[in-house]
TORKOL-4160 file (C-alpha; in steps of 0.2 Angstrom, whole numbers, padded with zeros to 4 digits, m for minus):
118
<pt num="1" X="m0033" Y="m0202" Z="m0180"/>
<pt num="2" X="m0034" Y="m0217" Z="m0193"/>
<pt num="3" X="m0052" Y="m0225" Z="m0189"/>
<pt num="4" X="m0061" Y="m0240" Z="m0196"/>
<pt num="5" X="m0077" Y="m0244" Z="m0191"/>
<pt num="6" X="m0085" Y="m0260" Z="m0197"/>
<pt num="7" X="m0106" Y="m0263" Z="m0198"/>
<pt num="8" X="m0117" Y="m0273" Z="m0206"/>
<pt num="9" X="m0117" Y="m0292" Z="m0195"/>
<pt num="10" X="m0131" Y="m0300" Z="m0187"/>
<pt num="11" X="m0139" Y="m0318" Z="m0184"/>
<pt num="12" X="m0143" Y="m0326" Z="m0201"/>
<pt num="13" X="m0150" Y="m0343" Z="m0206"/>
<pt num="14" X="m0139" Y="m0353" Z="m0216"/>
<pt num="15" X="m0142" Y="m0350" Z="m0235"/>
<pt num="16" X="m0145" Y="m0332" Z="m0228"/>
<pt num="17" X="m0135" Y="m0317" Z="m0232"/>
<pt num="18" X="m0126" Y="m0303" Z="m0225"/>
<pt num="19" X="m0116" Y="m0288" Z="m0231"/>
<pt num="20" X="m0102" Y="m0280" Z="m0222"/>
<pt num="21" X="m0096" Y="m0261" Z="m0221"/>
<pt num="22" X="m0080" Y="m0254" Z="m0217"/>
<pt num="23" X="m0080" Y="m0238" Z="m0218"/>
<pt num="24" X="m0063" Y="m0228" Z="m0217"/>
<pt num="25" X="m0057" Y="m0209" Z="m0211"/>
<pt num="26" X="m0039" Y="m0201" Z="m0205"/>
<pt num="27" X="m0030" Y="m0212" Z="m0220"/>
<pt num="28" X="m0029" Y="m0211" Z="m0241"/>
<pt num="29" X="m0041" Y="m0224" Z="m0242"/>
<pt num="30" X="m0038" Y="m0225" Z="m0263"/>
<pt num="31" X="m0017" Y="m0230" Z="m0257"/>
<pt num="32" X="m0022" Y="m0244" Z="m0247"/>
<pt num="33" X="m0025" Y="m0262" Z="m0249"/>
<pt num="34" X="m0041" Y="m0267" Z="m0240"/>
<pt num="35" X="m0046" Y="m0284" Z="m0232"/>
<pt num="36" X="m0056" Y="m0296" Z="m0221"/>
<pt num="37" X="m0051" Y="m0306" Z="m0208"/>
<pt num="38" X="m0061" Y="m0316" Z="m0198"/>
<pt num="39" X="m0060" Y="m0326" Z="m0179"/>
<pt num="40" X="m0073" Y="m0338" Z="m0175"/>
<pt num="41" X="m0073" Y="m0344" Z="m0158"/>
<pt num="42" X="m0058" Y="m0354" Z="m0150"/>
<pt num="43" X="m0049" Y="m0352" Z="m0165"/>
<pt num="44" X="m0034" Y="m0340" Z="m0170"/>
<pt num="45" X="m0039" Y="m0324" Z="m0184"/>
<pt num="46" X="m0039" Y="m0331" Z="m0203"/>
<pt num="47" X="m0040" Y="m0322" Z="m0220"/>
<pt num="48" X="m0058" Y="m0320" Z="m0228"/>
<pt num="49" X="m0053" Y="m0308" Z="m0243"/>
<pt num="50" X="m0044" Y="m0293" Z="m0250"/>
<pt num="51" X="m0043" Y="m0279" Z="m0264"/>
<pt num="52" X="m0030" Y="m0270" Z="m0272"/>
<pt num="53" X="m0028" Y="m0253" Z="m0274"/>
<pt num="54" X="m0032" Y="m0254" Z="m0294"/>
<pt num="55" X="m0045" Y="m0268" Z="m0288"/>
<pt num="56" X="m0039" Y="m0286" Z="m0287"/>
<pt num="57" X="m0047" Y="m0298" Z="m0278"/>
<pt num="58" X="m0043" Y="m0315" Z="m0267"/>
<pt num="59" X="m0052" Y="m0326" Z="m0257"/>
<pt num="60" X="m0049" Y="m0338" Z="m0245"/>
<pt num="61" X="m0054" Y="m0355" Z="m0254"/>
<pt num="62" X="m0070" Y="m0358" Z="m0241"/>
<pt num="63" X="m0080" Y="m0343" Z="m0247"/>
<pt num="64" X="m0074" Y="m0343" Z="m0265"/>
<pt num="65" X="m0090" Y="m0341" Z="m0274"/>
<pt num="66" X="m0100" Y="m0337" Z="m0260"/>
<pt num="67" X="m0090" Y="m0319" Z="m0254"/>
<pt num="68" X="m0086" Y="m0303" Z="m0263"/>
<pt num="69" X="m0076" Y="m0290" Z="m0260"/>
<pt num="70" X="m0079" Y="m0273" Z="m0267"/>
<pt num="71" X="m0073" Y="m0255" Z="m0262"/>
<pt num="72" X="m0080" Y="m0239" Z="m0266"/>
<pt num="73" X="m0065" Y="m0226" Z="m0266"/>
<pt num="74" X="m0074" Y="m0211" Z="m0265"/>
<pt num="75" X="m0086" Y="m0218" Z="m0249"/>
<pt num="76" X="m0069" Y="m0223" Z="m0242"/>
<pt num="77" X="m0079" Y="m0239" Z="m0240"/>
<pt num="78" X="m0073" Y="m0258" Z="m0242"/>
<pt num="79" X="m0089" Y="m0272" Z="m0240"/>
<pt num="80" X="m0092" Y="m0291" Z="m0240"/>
<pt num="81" X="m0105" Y="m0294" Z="m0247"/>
<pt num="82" X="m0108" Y="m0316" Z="m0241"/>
<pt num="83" X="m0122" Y="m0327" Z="m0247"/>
<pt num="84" X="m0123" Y="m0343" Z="m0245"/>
<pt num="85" X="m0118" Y="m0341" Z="m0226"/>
<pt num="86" X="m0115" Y="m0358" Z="m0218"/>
<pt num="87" X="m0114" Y="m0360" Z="m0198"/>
<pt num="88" X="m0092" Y="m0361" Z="m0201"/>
<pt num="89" X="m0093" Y="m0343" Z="m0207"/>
<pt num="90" X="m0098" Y="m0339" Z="m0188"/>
<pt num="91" X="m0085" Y="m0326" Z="m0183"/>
<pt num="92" X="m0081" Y="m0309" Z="m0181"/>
<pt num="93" X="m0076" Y="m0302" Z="m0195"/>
<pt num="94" X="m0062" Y="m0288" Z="m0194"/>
<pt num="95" X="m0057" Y="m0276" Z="m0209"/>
<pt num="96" X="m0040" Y="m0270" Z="m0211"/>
<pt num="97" X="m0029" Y="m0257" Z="m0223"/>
<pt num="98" X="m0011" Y="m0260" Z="m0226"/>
<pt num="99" X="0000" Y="m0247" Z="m0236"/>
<pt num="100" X="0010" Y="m0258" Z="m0245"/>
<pt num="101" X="0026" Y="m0252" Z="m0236"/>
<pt num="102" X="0027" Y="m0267" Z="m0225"/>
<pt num="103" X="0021" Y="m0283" Z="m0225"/>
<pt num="104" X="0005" Y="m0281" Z="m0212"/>
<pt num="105" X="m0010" Y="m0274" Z="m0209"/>
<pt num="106" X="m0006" Y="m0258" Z="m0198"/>
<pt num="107" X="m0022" Y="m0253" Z="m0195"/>
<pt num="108" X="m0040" Y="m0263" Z="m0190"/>
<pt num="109" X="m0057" Y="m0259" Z="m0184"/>
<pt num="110" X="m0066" Y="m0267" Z="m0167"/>
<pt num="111" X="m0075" Y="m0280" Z="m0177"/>
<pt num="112" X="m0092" Y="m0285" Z="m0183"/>
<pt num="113" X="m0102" Y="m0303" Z="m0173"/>
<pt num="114" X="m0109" Y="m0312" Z="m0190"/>
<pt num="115" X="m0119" Y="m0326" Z="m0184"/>
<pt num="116" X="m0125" Y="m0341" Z="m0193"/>
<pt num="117" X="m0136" Y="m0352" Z="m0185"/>
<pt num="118" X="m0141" Y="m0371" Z="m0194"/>
């Protein structure tokens, strides 16, 4: 079974830092497109951030600068490393592979709570 399991969140002050895991199995992690979506409370799941296969990035313009998205293919392992965190960041953040087949995620992990407090 295709399983992504993501780790890393916590309470942070704002200015803190955190950095998300997302590690993959049952998939070719290397074929797929990676990203992170977040849902903060009340309000419907938005884009954070994604990486190509070959390793191109895009951010949502509210953590542009602050956000980074890497993936280490042979840890099958997508991460989010935030700085800067500010309380609107407060979500939880969900990764997600899509194949490139269709347009949409197909598969995505249980979440992480990130928690910024002012």
């Amino acid at each position: 079974q295709v399983q992504l399991v993501e780790s890393g969140g916590g309470l942070v002050q704002a200015g803190g830092s955190l950095r998300l895991s997302c590690t993959v199995s049952g998939l070719v992690f290397s074929n797929y497109i990676m990203a992170w979506f977040r849902r903060a409370p009340g309000k419907e799941r938005e884009f954070v951030a994604v990486i190509s296969r070959s390793g191109v990035t895009r951010y949502r313009d509210s953590v542009s600068g602050r956000f980074t998205i890497s993936r280490d293919n042979l840890k099958n392992t997508v991460y989010l490393q935030m700085n800067t965190l500010k309380p609107e960041d407060t979500a939880v953040y969900y990764c997600a592979s899509n194949s490139g087949t269709r347009n949409e995620y197909e598969y995505w992990g249980q979440g992480t709570q990130v928690t910024v407090s002012s």
